[in-house]
N, C-alpha and C positions, 0 to 999 in steps of 0.2 A: 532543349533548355533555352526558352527565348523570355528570362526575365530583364525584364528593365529597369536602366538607372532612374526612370521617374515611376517606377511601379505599376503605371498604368495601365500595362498591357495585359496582366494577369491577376489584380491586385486589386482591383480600384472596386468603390462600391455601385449599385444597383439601381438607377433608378429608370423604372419607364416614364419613357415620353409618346405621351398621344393625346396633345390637346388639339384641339381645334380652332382657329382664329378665322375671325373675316377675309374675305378678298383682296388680294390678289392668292391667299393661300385655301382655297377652297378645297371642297370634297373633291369635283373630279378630278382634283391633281392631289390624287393620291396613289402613293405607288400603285402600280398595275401587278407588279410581280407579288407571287405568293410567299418570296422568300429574299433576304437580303443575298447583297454578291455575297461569295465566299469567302473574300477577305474581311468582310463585317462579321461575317459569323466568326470570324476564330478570332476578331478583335473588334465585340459590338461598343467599346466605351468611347463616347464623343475625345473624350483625352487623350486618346489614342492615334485621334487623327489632327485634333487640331486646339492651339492653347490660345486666346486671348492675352495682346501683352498688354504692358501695361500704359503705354501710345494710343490704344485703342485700335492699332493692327491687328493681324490674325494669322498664328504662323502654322502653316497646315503640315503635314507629316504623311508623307509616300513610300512605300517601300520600293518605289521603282527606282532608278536610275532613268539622268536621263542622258540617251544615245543621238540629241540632235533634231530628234523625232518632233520635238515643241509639247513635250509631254508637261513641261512642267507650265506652263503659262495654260493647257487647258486646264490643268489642276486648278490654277490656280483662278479661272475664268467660274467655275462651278462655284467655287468657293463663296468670291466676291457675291456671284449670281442669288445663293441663298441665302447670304448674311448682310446684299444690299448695301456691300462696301464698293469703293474703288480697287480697280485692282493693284493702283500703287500700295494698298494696306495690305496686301496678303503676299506672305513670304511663304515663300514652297521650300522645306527642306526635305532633300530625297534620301536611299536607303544610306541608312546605318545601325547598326546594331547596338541595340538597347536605348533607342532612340524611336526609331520610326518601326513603325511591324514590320514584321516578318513577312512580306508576298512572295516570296521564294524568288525566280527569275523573272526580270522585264524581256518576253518571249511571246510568241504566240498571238503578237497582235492583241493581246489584252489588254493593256495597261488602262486604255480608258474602260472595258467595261467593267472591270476590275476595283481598280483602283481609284481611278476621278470620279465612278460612280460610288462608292463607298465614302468619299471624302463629301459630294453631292450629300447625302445622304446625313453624315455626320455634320455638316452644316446646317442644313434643314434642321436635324435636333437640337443643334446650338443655337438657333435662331429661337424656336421654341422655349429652351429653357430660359434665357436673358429674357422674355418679355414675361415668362412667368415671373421670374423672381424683382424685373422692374415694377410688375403691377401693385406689391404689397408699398413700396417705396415711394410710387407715385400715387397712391391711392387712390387708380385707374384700374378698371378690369383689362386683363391681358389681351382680348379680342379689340381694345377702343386704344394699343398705344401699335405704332411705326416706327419704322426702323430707316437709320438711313448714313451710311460712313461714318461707323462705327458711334454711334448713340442711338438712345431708345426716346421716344416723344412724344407725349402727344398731340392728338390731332391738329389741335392751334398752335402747338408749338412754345404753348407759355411753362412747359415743364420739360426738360430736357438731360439727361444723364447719359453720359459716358458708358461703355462699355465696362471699361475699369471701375467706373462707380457703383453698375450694378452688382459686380461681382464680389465689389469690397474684399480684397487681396483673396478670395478664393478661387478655384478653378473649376471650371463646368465640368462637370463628372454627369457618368450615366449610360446605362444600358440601352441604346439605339433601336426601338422595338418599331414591329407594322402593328398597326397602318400608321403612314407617315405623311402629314400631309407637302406637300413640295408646289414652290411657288409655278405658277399657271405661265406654258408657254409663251403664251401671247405679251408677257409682261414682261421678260430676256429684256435686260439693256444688252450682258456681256456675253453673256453663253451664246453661240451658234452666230457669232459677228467675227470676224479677223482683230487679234488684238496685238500691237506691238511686241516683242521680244528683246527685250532689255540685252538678254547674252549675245545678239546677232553684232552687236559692237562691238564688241571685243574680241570676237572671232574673225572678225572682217579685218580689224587694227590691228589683229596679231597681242593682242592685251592678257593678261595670265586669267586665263580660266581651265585650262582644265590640267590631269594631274602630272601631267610633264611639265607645268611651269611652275613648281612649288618646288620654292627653294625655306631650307631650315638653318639656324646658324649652326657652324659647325659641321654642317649637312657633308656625307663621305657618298660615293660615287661607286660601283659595282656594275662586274659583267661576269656572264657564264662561259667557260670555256666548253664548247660542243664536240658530242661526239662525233665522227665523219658518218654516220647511221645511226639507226633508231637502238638497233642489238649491240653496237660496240662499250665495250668495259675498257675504261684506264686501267692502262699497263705503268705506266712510269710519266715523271712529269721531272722537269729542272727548275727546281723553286729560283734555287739560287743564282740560276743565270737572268734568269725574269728582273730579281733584284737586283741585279748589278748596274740594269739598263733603263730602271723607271725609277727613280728614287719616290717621286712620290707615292710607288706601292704602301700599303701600310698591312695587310695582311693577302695573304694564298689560304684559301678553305677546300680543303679534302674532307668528304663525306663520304665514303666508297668512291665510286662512280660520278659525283658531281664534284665537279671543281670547277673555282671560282677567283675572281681577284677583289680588292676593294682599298679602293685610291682617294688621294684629296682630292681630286678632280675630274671632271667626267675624260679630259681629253687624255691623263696617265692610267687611268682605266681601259681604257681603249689600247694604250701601247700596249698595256698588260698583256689582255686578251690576247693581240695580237703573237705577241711575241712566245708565250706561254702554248699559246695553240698550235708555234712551230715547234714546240719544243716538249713536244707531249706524245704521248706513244699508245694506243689503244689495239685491243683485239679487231682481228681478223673477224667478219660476219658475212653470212650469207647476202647475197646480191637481191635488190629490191626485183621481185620479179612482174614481168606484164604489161611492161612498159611498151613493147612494140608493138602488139598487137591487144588493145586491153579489153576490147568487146569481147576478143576472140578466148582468152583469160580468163576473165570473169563468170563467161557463161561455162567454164567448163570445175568452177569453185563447189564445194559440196554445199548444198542450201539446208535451210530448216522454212519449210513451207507452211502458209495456211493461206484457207479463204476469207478472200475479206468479202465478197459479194455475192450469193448464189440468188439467184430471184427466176422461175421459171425453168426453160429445158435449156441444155448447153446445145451449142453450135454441134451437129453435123455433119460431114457431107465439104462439101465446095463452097469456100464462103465468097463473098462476091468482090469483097477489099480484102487482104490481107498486108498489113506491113512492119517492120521493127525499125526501132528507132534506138540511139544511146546518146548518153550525156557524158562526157568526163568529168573528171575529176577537176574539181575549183575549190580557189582558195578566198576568205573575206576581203584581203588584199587591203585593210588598213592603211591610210597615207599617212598615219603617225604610228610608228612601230608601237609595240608594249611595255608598260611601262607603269611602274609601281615605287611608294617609299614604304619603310617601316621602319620602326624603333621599339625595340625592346629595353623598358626602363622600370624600375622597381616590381620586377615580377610579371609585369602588365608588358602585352604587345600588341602596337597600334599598329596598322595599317591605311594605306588611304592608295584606293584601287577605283578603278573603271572596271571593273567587275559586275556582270548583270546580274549577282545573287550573291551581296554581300553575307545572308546568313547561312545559304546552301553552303559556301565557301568558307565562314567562319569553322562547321560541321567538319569539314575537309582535315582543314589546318590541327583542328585537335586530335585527329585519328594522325596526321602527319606527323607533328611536336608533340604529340603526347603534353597539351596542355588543354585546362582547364574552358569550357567555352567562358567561362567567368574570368578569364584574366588573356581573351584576344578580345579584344576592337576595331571593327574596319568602317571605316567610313565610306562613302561612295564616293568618287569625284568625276564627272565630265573625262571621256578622251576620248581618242579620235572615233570616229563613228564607225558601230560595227554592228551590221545585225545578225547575232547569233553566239557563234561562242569561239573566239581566239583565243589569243594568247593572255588575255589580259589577267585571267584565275592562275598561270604558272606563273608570268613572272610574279605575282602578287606570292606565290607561295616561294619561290625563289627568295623574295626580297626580305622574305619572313626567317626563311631557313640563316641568311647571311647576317639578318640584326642581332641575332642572339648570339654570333660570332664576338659582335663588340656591341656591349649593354651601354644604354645611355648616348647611343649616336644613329643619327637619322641613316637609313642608308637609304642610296636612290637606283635604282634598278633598271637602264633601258635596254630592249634591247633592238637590236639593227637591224635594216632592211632587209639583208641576209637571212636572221634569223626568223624576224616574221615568217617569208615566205617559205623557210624550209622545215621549222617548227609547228605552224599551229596548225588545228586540225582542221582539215578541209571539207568541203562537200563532198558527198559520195558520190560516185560517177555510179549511173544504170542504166541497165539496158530495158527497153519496154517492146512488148508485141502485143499486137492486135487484131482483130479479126472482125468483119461483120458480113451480114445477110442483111438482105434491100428484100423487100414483101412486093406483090406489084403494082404498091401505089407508091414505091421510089420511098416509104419509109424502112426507119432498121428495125427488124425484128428481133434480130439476132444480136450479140453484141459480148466478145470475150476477150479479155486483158492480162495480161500479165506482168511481172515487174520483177527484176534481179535490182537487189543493191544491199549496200552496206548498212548500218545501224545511222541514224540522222542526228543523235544526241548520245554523246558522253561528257556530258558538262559534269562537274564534283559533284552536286548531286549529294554531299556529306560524305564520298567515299574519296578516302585519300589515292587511290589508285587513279583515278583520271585527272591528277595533279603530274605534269609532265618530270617534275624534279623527285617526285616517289620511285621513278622507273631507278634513279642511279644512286640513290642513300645507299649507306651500307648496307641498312636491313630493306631493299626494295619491295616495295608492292607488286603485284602481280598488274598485269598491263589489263584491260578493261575488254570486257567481252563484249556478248551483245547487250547494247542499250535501248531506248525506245523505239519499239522496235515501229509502232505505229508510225512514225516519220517517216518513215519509209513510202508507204503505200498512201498517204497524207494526198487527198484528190484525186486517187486512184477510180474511184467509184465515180461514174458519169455523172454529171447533174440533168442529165436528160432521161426523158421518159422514155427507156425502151421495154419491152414488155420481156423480155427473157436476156439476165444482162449474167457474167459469170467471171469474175475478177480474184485473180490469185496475188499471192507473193512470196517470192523466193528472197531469202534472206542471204548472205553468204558475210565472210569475214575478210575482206582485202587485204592491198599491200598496203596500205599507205594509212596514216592515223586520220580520221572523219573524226564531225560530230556535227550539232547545228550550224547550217548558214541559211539563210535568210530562206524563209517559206520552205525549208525540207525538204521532203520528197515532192513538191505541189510541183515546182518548177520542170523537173522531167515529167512529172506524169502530165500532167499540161500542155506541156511542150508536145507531147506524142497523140493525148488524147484529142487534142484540139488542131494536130495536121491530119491524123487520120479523119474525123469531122472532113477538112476540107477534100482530103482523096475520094471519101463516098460520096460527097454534097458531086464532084468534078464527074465521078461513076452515076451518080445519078440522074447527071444533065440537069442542076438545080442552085438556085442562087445563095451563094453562101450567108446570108441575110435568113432567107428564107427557111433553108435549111435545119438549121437551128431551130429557129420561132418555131418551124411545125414539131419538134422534139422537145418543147419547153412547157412545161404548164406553171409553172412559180411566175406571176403578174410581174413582181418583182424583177426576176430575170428576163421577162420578155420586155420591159421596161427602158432596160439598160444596151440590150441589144437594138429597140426600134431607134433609141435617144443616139447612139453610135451611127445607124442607116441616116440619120435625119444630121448629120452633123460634120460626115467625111462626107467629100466630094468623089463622085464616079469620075475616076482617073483614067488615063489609058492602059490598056493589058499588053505586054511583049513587048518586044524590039527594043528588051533593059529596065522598061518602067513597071510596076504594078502596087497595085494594093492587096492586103493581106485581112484580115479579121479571126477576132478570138473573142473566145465568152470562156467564164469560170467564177463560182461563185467561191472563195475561199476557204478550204476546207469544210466546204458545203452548208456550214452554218455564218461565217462569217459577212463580211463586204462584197457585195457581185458587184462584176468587174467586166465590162467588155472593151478591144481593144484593136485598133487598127495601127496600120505602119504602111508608108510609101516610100517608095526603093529604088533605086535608078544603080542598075548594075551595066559596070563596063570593065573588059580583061577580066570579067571575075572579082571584080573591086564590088563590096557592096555599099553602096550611101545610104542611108538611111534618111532621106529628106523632111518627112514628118510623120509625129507621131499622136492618135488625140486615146483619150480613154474616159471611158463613162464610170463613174463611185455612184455606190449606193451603198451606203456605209450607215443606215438610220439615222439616229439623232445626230445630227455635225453640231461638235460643240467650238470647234475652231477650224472653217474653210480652208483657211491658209496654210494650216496645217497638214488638212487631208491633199491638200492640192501638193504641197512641198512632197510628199511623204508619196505619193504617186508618181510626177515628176521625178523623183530621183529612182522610183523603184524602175519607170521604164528606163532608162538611161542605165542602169547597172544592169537590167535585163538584157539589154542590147547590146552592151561589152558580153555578156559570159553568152550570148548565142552567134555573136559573131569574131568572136576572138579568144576568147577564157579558154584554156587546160593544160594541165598542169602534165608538167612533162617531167620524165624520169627514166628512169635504166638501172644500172646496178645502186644505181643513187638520185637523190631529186634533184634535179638541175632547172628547174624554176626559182629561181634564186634573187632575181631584180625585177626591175619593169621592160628589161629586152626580152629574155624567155619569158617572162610573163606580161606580156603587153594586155592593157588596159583599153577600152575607147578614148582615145585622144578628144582635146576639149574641143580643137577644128571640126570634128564629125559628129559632134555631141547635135541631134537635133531636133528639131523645131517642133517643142511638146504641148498640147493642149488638152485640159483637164476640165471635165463638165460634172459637176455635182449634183446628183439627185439626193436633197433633203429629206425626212422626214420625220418632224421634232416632235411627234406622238409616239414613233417607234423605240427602241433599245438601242445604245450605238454599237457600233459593232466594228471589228476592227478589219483597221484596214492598209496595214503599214507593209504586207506582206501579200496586197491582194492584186497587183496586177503584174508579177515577174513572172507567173505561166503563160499569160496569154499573150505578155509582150512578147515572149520569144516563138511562140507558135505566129503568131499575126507578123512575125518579121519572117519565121521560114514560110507562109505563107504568100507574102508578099514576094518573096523570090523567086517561087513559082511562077507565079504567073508573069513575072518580069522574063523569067529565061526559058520556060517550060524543065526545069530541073527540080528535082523533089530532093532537099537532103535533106536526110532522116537522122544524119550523126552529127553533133555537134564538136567545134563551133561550124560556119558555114562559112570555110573558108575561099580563099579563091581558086586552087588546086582541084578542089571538089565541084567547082562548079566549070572550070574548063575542061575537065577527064567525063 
C-alpha cells in the first residue's frame, strides 16, 4: 500500500508527452532504451518526481537516501541539466513515505541508474510540458520559445514568463511516455562536471545534519538493555533498584524478552542501561561455536547447493593451479553508532531513520505493531555512512516499539559502540576454491570454482522477522533463514573468456547474524578469483598485464586494464617491495574496474604505499563523485584485507576498535583515481566496484613483495612471518 499524501503516486491523471522541439533537444537524443528504468514504470507521473514551486525552483523527489555517496547533488545536476536551471534552484528531497516513491533499497550501486535516471527523464517531460503550455500564452509555437533558470522566452527575449506563471497555481501532471526527447550531450553545462556539495559544510564543522543531531522540545532519551547472546531470554530484572539510582528514569519497558529504559536525558539513560544491565538476569544459551578454527567449521556446515555456471566439459584429471582461499567474518563498522527518533501522537507514528528503505521498513513495522501502513511515517534522514545494512532498521524499530510506551513524546534512540559492533549484521565470511588447466599456449581452458558462505541479505524486506527487536517481544518472530541467496555467489562467474568454465555454490547457515555489506559476495569471490588469476599468470611464466588482456574480449574491459598498465609505474619485485594488479567488472553488468597497489612489507608489517584504480562507470554525471565513492571504496578495501575480522568464541568479543581495529588514518594511502567517460553510454554503478580488486591487487602485491601467497584473510603479519 504505497498511497500518497499528495496522491500522485497512484492517483494522478494521464497524459503523454512526445513532442518534439528544436536543438539542442533533437531526435538523436532520444532515449536509446526501449523501456523506462523501473522506477518510472511503477511511478511514470512527472508529479511523482518533481513539483515546481512557487520561487520558480524545482523540488525533485528520490526515493533513495542519501549514505555520503553525493547521491543527492547528482540528482540534482540532471535535474538542473533538463530544466536548464541553476542548480542553486533545485532541492533534492530523499526517501520518505507518501512523499517520494517507493524505490525500495538505496543498494546495489543503482541509485543513479535508477533513480537520477528517472528523475533525468521526469525532467525532460517537465521541460516539455512548461513550453507546451507557455506557447498558448505567449502566442509562440512551442519549438520557437527557451528556457533558462526557471522562465520560459522567447527567442529575443521581449516575452518572458516564470515558471510559476506558466503554470498558473497548477501542477505539472502526466504520464512520462517514449520516445522522449532529452537534451543533446554536447550541450551539458552541469551534468558529467564536478559540482559543489552544499552538505560537505556541515559535516566538516560538525553543523546538525544528520539524524543523531535532531533535537525535539520535550525530546526523552532511550536505551536497550542487551542480552549477553543472540538465544538468551530475561529471567528477572530490578526495576526498582534502577530507580532508586537515576532519578531522571522516567519509565522501564518489558516486552517479553526486550527491555529498555527511557530518561530525560541521554546521559541518565545511559546510567540506566548501565545499572539495569547489572542487575538483570537472563537464561543460560548454547555457546557461539567456530570461533577457533572458522574455515575449518564452516566447511564442514550442511549446505543447499546449486550451479551457477556450467559452460562446456568440467575439469578432469590434474589441474595445473589448484588453491582455496577464505574471508571472515566483517562488520560495517559505522563511526557513528545507530540511531533513530520517533513519536507516537494521535494514532499516527512518525519516525526519522537512516534507514536505506524507508518503505521496505515501514512494511516491517506494521507486521511488527500491528498497525496500519496508513497511520506509520518515516522520514529519511542522513547518518553516518554505511553501505549496506546495520543497524540502523532495528534501532528505527526499537525506537518505534519504545514511543508508543509514552504517546505524544519524541523519543531518541542511540545506540553504543558496544552495541553496534556486537549487534548488527555483519558480512558473511567464505570459503572459495579453484582450479584451473593451462592448454599449451599458456591459455586456461579449463576453469572450476566454488564458494561456501552464508545468505549476503536479510534486510526487512517487509518481514518483521529481520527486525532484531522481533527476536525478544513477547509474541517473537521466528529468526530469518536463508535470504538472497544470489549475494552470495555475486562475481562468482569469471568475466573472462574461458572456453569450459564450471562454478558452484554452497550455501550454509552460520553462527553469527550476516546480511548486506558493501558489494556482497563480489569482495571474496574477487578476492580469490583475481589471486588465483595471478598464481596461473606466475605458473604460466606470463605478465600479469598480459594475462588477463589475452582472456578479455569486452573492448571495454581490456580498456580499463591497458589505462591501469599505461598509468602505474614498474616498481621493484622482493626484498619487501611489489606491485600487485586486479580487474573485475561489477557484478558483471555494472562499473569495470581495474586496480593496482604498492607494498613495502617489513617484520610482516604491511604499508600500503599507493594505490591507483581505473572507472569505467559510462555516463559520469558527477567525476567527483565517482572518484570520492572509489577512493573510499579502496581505503575500506584495504582495512577489511589487511586487518578486519570479527572475532568470537562462546561470545562475540569484537566489541570496540581494539578487537576490531580499522586502517588507521597514518597508513591510509596515497590513492589515484582515472575515469574513463562515456556520455553516449548508460551510467552504471559504481559505488561497489572496486573493493574485490582492491583486496586481490593488495594480496597480490604481497606476493611479489615477500614471495608468500596468503589466501586467508586478513593478511596479517603472523601469516606472513610462519
Amino acid at each position: 500500500m504505497d498511497q500518497s499524501r499528495r496522491d500522485f503516486l497512484k492517483t494522478a491523471g494521464c497524459l503523454t508527452i512526445g513532442f518534439s522541439f528544436g536543438a539542442p533537444y533533437v531526435t538523436d537524443a532520444i532515449l536509446p532504451l526501449q523501456e523506462l528504468p523501473g522506477s518510472l514504470k511503477r511511478y511514470p507521473n512527472i508529479d511523482a518526481w518533481l513539483n515546481v514551486l512557487a520561487d520558480g525552483s524545482v523540488r525533485v523527489f528520490t526515493g533513495k537516501i542519501e549514505l555520503g555517496q553525493g547521491l543527492g547533488i547528482a540528482i540534482a545536476q540532471v535535474a538542473a541539466e533538463e530544466l536548464d536551471l541553476d542548480i542553486d534552484k533545485v532541492i533534492v528531497s530523499i526517501a520518505e513515505t507518501g512523499v517520494t516513491p517507493n524505490e525500495s533499497y538505496t543498494a546495489g550501486s543503482a541509485s543513479i541508474e535508477t533513480s537520477a535516471m528517472s528523475v533525468r527523464y521526469a525532467a525532460a517531460a517537465a521541460r516539455q510540458q512548461l513550453l507546451q503550455l507557455a506557447a498558448p500564452l505567449l502566442d509562440i509555437p512551442a519549438e520557437e520559445l527557451e528556457m533558462s533558470n526557471g522562465t520560459v522566452y522567447t527567442k529575443n527575449r521581449n516575452q518572458v514568463l516564470t515558471f510559476a506563471e506558466v503554470l498558473g497555481g497548477k501542477k505539472l501532471s502526466g504520464d512520462i511516455r517514449l520516445p522522449l526527447p532529452l537534451k543533446a550531450k554536447e550541450d551539458y553545462r552541469i551534468s558529467g562536471k564536478p559540482v559543489h556539495r552544499k552538505d560537505l559544510a556541515a559535516m566538516l564543522s560538525g553543523g546538525p545534519l544528520f539524524v543523531h543531531d535532531l533535537r525535539f522540545p520535550g525530546m526523552l532519551h532511550a536505551r536497550v538493555v542487551r542480552p549477553p547472546a543472540y538465544d538468551a531470554k530475561l529471567e528477572s530484572f530490578n526495576e526498582q533498584y534502577v530507580r532508586s539510582k537515576v532519578p531522571g528514569l522516567q519509565k522501564v519497558v518489558v516486552n517479553g524478552s526486550f527491555l529498555a529504559v527511557i530518561a530525560t536525558g541521554e546521559y541518565p539513560a545511559m546510567q540506566a542501561q548501565k545499572i539495569l544491565s547489572e542487575n538483570t538476569k537472563w537464561s543460560q544459551v548454547k555457546s557461539l561455536e567456530g570461533g577457533k578454527d572458522l574455515a575449518a567449521y564452516l566447511k564442514q556446515l550442511p549446505v543447499q547447493s546449486q550451479n551457477v555456471e556450467q559452460k562446456g566439459t568440467q575439469l578432469t584429471g590434474t589441474a595445473t593451479v589448484r588453491a582455496s582461499y577464505f574471508k571472515p567474518y566483517i562488520m560495517h563498522g559505522a563511526i557513528g553508532p545507530s540511531c533513530a527518533v520517533a513519536l507516537y501522537e494521535k494514532d499516527q507514528l512518525h519516525i526519522w531513520t537512516h534507514s536505506q528503505g524507508v518503505y521496505p521498513l515501514r512494511e516491517s513495522l506494521k507486521e511488527l505493531l500491528q498497525l496500519p501502513v496508513d497511520r506509520i511515517h518515516i522520514k529519511g534522514v542522513p547518518g553516518a555512512g554505511c553501505f549496506g545494512h546495520n543497524g540502523a532498521d532495528d534501532v528505527a524499530a526499537e525506537a518505534a516499539l519504545l514511543a508508543m510506551q509514552i504517546p505524544g513524546k519524541h523519543i531518541r534512540l542511540q545506540w553504543s559502540r558496544q552495541e553496534e559492533h556486537g549487534w548488527e549484521p555483519y558480512g558473511s565470511a567464505m570459503l572459495m576454491e579453484a582450479a584451473a588447466l593451462l592448454d599449451n599456449n599458456g591459455r586456461i581452458s579449463h576453469w572450476q570454482y566454488a564458494l561456501w558462505s552464508d545468505t549476503h541479505s536479510t534486510r526487512p524486506g517487509g518481514k518483521a522477522s529481520n527486525l532484531l527487536p522481533a527476536w525478544y517481544i513477547e509474541k517473537p518472530f521466528p529468526r530469518p533463514g536463508d535470504g538472497y541467496s544470489g549475494g552470495a555467489y555475486r562475481n562468482s562467474e569469471p568475466y573472462y573468456n574461458f572456453p569450459n568454465v564450471n562454478v558452484k555454490s554452497h550455501s550454509f547457515k552460520g553462527p553469527l547474524r550476516v546480511s548486506a555489506l558493501r558489494s556482497l559476495g563480489a569482495f571474496g569471490n574477487i578476492f580469490a578469483i583475481e589471486s588465483f588469476m595471478e598464481e596461473i599468470a606466475v605458473a604460466a611464466k606470463k605478465d600479469p598485464y598480459e594475462f588477463r588482456l589475452m582472456h578479455l574480449e569486452d573492448k571495454r574491459a581490456i580498456a580499463v586494464v591497458e589505462k591501469l598498465k599505461a598509468i602505474v609505474p614498474s616498481g621493484p619485485q622482493g626484498n619487501g617491495s611489489g606491485i600487485g594488479i586486479a580487474f573485475a567488472r561489477y557484478k558483471n553488468t555494472a562499473a569495470y574496474a581495474a586496480v593496482a597497489a604498492q607494498v613495502q612489507v617489513k617484520d610482516g608489517m604491511v604499508k600500503i604505499e599507493q594505490m591507483w584504480a581505473v572507472i569505467d562507470a559510462g555516463e559520469i554525471i558527477n567525476p567527483d563523485g565517482i572518484k570520492n565513492q572509489t577512493e573510499g571504496g579502496l581505503v575500506q578495501a584495504a582495512s577489511w584485507t589487511l586487518r578486519e575480522q570479527v572475532k568470537f568464541d562462546e561470545k562475540i568479543r569484537s566489541k570496540d576498535w581494539i578487537s576490531y581495529p580499522v586502517l588507521p588514518f597514518g597508513q591510509v594511502p596515497v590513492v589515484e583515481v582515472a575515469l574513463i567517460d562515456h556520455p553516449n553510454e548508460e551510467p552504471l554503478g559504481a559505488g561497489e566496484a572496486v573493493q574485490g580488486p582492491a583486496g586481490a591487487a593488495i594480496a597480490n602485491a604481497v606476493y611479489y613483495a615477500t614471495g608468500v601467497r596468503v589466501r586467508d584473510l586478513p593478511i596479517l603479519p603472523e601469516k606472513l612471518l610462519r
